[in-house]
N, C-alpha and C positions, 0 to 999 in steps of 0.2 A: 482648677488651680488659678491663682491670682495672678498674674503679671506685673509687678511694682518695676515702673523704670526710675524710680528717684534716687541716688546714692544712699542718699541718707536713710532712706528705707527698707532698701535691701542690706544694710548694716545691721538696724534694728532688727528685722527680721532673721537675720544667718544666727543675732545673739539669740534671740529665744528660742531659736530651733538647738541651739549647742547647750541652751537651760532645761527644754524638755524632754524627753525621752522621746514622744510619741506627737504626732499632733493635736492630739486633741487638746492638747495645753491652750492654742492658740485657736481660741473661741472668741474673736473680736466681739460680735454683738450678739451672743447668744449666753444666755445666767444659768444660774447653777440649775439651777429647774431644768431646761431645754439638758444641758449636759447630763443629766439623770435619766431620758426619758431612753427607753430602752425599741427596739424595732418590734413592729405588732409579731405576735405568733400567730401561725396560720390556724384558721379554726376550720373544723369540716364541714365541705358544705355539701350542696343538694345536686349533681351535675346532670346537666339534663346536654350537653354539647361533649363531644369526645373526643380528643386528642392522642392524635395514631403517628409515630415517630417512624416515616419512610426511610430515611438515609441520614447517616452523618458525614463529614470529610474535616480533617484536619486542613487547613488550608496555610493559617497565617502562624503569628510569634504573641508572646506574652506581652510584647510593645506596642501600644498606638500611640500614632502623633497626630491624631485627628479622628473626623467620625468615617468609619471604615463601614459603607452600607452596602449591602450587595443590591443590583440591581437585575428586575429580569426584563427579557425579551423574549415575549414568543414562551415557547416553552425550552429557553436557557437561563440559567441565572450564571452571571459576572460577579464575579469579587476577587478584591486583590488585596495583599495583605501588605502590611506595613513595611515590610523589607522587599515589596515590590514582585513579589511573585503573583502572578494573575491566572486565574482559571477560568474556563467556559465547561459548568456545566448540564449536559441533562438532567431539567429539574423532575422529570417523572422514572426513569431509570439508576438517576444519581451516577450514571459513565459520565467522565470526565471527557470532554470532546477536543480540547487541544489546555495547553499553560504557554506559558514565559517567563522566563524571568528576570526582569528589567534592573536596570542599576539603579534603579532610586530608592527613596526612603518613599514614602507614599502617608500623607497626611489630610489629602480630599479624595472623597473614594470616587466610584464609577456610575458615573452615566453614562446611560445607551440611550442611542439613537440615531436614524438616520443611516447605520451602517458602519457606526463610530461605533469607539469606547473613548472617553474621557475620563482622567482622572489628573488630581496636584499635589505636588509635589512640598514636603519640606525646605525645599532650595528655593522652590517660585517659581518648579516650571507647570504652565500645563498643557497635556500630552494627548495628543489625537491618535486612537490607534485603528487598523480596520480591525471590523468586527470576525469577519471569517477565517483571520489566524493570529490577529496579534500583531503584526505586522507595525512599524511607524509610521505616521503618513507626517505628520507636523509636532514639534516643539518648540510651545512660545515661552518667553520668559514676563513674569507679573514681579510687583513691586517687593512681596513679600509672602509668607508660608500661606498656603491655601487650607483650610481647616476644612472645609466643607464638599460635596459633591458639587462641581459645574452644574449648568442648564443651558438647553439648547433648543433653541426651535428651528432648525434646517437652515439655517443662514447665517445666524449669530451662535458662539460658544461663550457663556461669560461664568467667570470664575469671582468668587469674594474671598478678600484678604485677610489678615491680621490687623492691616493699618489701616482698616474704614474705605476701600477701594472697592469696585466692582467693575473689571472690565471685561471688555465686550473683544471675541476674535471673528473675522471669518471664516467659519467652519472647514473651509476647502484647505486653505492655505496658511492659515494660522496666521494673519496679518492683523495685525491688532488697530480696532476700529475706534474704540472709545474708550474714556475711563470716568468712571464719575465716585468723587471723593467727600467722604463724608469727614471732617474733622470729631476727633474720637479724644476722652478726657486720656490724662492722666496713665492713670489706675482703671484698668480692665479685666474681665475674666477672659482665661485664655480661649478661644472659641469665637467662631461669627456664625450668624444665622446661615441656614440654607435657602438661597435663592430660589423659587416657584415660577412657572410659568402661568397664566389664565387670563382670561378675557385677550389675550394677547400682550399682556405685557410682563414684564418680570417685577416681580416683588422681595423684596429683602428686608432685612432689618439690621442697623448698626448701635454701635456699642455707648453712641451717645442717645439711644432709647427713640430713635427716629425711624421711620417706614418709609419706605420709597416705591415709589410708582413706575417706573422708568419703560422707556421703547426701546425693543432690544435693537433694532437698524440702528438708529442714532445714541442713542443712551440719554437721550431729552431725558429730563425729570416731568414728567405728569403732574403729581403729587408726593407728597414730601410734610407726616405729619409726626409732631414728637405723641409716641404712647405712654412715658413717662416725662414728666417734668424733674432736673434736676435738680433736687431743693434740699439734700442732706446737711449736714452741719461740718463733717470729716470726709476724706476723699474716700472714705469705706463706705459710707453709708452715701456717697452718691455715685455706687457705682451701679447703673440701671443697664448694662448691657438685654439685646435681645439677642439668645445667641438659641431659640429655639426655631420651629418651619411653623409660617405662620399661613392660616388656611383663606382660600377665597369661596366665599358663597352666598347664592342671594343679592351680589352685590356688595356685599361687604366684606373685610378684610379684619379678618381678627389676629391680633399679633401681642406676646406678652412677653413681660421683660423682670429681668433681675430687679429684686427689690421695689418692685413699681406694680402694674396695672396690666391686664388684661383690658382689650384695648378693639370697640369695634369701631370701623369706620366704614361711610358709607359712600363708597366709590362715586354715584352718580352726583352727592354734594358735595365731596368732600369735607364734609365736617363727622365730628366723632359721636358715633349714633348711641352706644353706652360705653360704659368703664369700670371696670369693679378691681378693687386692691389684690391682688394678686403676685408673689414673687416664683417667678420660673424661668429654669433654662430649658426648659422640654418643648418638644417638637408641642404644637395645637390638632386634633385633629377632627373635624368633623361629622358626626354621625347621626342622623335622623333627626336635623335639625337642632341639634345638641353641636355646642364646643366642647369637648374634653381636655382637660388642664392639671397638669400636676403642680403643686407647688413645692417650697423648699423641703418641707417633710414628706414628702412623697405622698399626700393627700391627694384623692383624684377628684373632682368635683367637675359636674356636668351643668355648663350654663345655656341659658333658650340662646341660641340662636339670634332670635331678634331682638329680642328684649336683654337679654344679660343677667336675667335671675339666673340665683342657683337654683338650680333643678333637685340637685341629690349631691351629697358628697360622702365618699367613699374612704374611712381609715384602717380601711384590714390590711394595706401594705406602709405604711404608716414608716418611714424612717427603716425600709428595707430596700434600699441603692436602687428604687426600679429605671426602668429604660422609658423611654418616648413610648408612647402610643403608638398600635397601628391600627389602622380601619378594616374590621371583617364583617361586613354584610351590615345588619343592623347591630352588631358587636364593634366588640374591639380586645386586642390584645394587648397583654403588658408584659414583660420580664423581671424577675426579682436577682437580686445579689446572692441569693442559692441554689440559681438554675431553674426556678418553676416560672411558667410560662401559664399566665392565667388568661382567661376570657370572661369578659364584664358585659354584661346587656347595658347598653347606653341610654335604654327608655330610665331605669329606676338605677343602675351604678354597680348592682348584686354579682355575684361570681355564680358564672354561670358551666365553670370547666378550668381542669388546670390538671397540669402534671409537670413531673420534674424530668428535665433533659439533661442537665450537666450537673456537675459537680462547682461548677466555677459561674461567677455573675455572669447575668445574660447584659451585654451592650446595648443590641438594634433586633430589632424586629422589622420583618418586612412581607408584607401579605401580597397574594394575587388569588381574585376567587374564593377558595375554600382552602386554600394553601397558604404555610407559614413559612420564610428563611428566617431563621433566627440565630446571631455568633456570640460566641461567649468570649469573657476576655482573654482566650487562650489562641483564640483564632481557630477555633473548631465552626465548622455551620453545621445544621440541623436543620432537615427537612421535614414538614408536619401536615398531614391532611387534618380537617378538620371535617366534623361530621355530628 
C-alpha cells in the first residue's frame, strides 16, 4: 500500500476510490495489456524433493501491520501475531512450551537472541522479553511504527522505522544509544527494509533507495550508497523505496529497490561492482552463488553472483502474490497466494517439489536445515520436513 501524506493527494485518491468499485481501477503506471495479464497456472511438474506437513497451529488474526516472521532457536520457533499474542514452540513435537499475551498491536515481528525476544510495536515501542517465559525485561520507545524484525548482536538491539530512522538500544537496559536518519521523499510504500547483521556490521536499506553500512556500538555510517537513482518525472514513478532483506556475500552487498536496480556493491571498495534494472520489494536471497530476486510480476530470476548476469528466470508463478524467498540447502522455497509452498533448484530456477498447505496466501517462509515455518494470511503456521 502507498502512503501519500500530501492533502491534496489523499483527496484525489479517496475520489477515485468512491469512483471505483475495486482497486484495480487505480492502475497508475501499468496499461491495459499489464491489466489483462492474468496469474500463471500451475503446470505438472517432475518432483524429485518431498514435502511432509509435520504440525499446524493457529496462532495469529486475519490483521498484519507489518512482516510478522517467526523466528527459531535451537529447536524452538517464536512467533507472535499481530494482536500481540506470542508463542514458544516445539518445532519437532509442535507442544506449545509457554504463550502470553501482550497489550500491543504488534507490526515488527521477533528476533531471538542472546536469551531475548524482541519485537515492534505499532505505537513505536520496542520490547525486550526473556526468552524462558515471556517475561518483560525493557520497553523503549522509537520515533515511529516499526515494520520490520529488530537485529541484534549481544550488545546492540536496533530497530528501523517508517520515517528513515534506525536506532540502536542497549540490549540490557533498553537505553537508547544512537539513531541514524536517513531523509525519506515524499510518497513511500508502506514498509522498511529488514536490517542484517555480517561482517559485523548492520546493513539496511531506506526508502530514498540508499544502503547503509553502519557500526552497531556507535551507529557511525561506514558506507552509505544510493541503489537507485532518483530520476522519475512524477512522485509515482520516483518512488524507489528498498523495503526487501538485502544479502551479504563474497564481500558484496546486494540490495534492490522499488522501481529501480538490483544493486552489487563491493564492500572492500566501496564502489558498485554491477547493476541490473530490477523493480522489487522481496527479501534477496543467496544461494550457490546465485542472488535470487523476484520482481514486480513475481518473476524469479537468478543472477551470478559476481558478475550480475542472469543466470535463468523463472515465470511459472508469474503474477500469483508469492512471498520472499527462503534459502534451503542448494534450493530455495517460495509461497503462492493459494497456499502452495514450491522448491526451486537455484543452479537452473526449475520446480523441483511443491504442495499445497493452506487454503489462504502463504506471507513468510522461514527455513532451518531441512525444515520449513511458513504463516499464511490467516495466522496459521505450518511445519514442513523436507526430504
Amino acid at each position: 500500500m502507498i502512503k501519500i501524506v500530501k492533502p491534496l493527494l489523499i483527496f484525489v485518491l479517496f475520489f477515485l476510490l468512491e469512483a471505483c468499485s475495486t482497486l484495480s481501477g487505480l492502475k497508475f503506471w501499468e496499461n491495459d495489456e499489464d491489466e489483462m495479464e492474468a496469474p500463471a497456472e500451475l503446470i505438472e511438474i517432475s518432483k524429485s524433493v518431498s514435502l511432509d506437513s509435520e504440525w499446524n497451529k493457529k496462532i495469529g488474526s486475519d490483521n498484519n501491520f507489518g512482516r510478522l516472521v517467526p523466528a527459531f532457536s535451537n529447536d524452538t520457533i517464536i512467533h507472535i501475531s499481530s494482536n500481540g499474542y506470542l508463542v514458544a514452540i516445539d518445532s519437532d513435537s509442535g507442544l506449545v512450551l509457554w504463550t502470553i499475551q501482550t497489550e500491543d498491536l504488534v507490526s515488527g515481528a521477533v528476533t531471538v537472541g542472546f536469551k531475548k525476544i524482541f519485537y515492534g510495536t505499532l505505537d513505536g515501542d520496542l520490547v525486550a522479553l526473556d526468552f524462558k517465559d515471556g517475561a518483560e525485561i525493557w520497553r523503549s520507545q522509537v520515533s515511529s511504527e516499526i515494520l520490520s524484525p529488530p537485529v541484534t548482536n549481544g550488545s546492540i538491539v536496533a530497530a528501523q522505522t517508517s520515517d528513515g530512522k534506525i536506532t540502536g538500544f542497549n540490549i540490557k537496559n533498553g537505553e537508547q544509544k544512537w539513531v541514524h536518519q536517513n531523509t525519506i521523499p515524499k510518497l513511500t510504500l508502506r514498509g522498511t527494509a529488514t536490517p542484517i547483521l555480517a561482517k559485523g556490521f548492520i546493513f539496511t536499506g531506506f526508502a530514498n533507495g540508499k544502503v547503509s553500512m553502519i557500526y552497531p556500538d556507535s551507529g557511525a555510517i561506514r558506507l552509505e550508497i544510493p541503489v537507485t537513482i532518483n530520476e522519475g518525472k512524477s512522485e509515482l514513478e520516483r518512488v524507489v523505496d528498498i523495503d526487501g532483506k538485502s544479502v551479504v556475500s563474497n564481500d558484496l552487498l546486494v540490495s534492490a529497490s522499488y522501481q529501480g536496480n538490483i544493486t552489487a556493491i563491493n564492500l572492500k571498495q566501496g564502489q558498485i561492482s554491477w547493476q541490473e534494472k530490477i523493480s522489487s520489494v522481496h527479501d534477496l536471497v543467496s544461494v550457490r552463488s546465485r542472488v535470487i530476486a523476484i520482481d514486480e510480476k513475481d518473476s524469479i530470476k537468478g543472477f551470478g553472483l559476481s558478475t550480475g548476469a542472469i543466470l535463468w528466470q523463472q515465470d511459472g508463478l508469474k503474477l500469483r502474490g508469492v512471498s520472499s524467498p527462503a534459502a534451503l540447502g542448494g534450493n530455495f522455497a517460495i509461497g503462492d497466494s493459494e497456499g502452495y509452498v514450491h522448491i526451486l533448484d537455484s543452479k537452473n530456477g526449475s520446480f523441483i517439489g511443491r504442495k499445497k498447505v493452506s487454503k489462504r496466501p502463504i506471507l513468510e517462509i522461514i527455513s532451518k536445515g531441512s525444515s520449513l515455518v511458513v504463516v499464511d494470511d490467516s495466522g496459521r503456521l505450518f511445519f514442513l520436513s523436507v526430504s
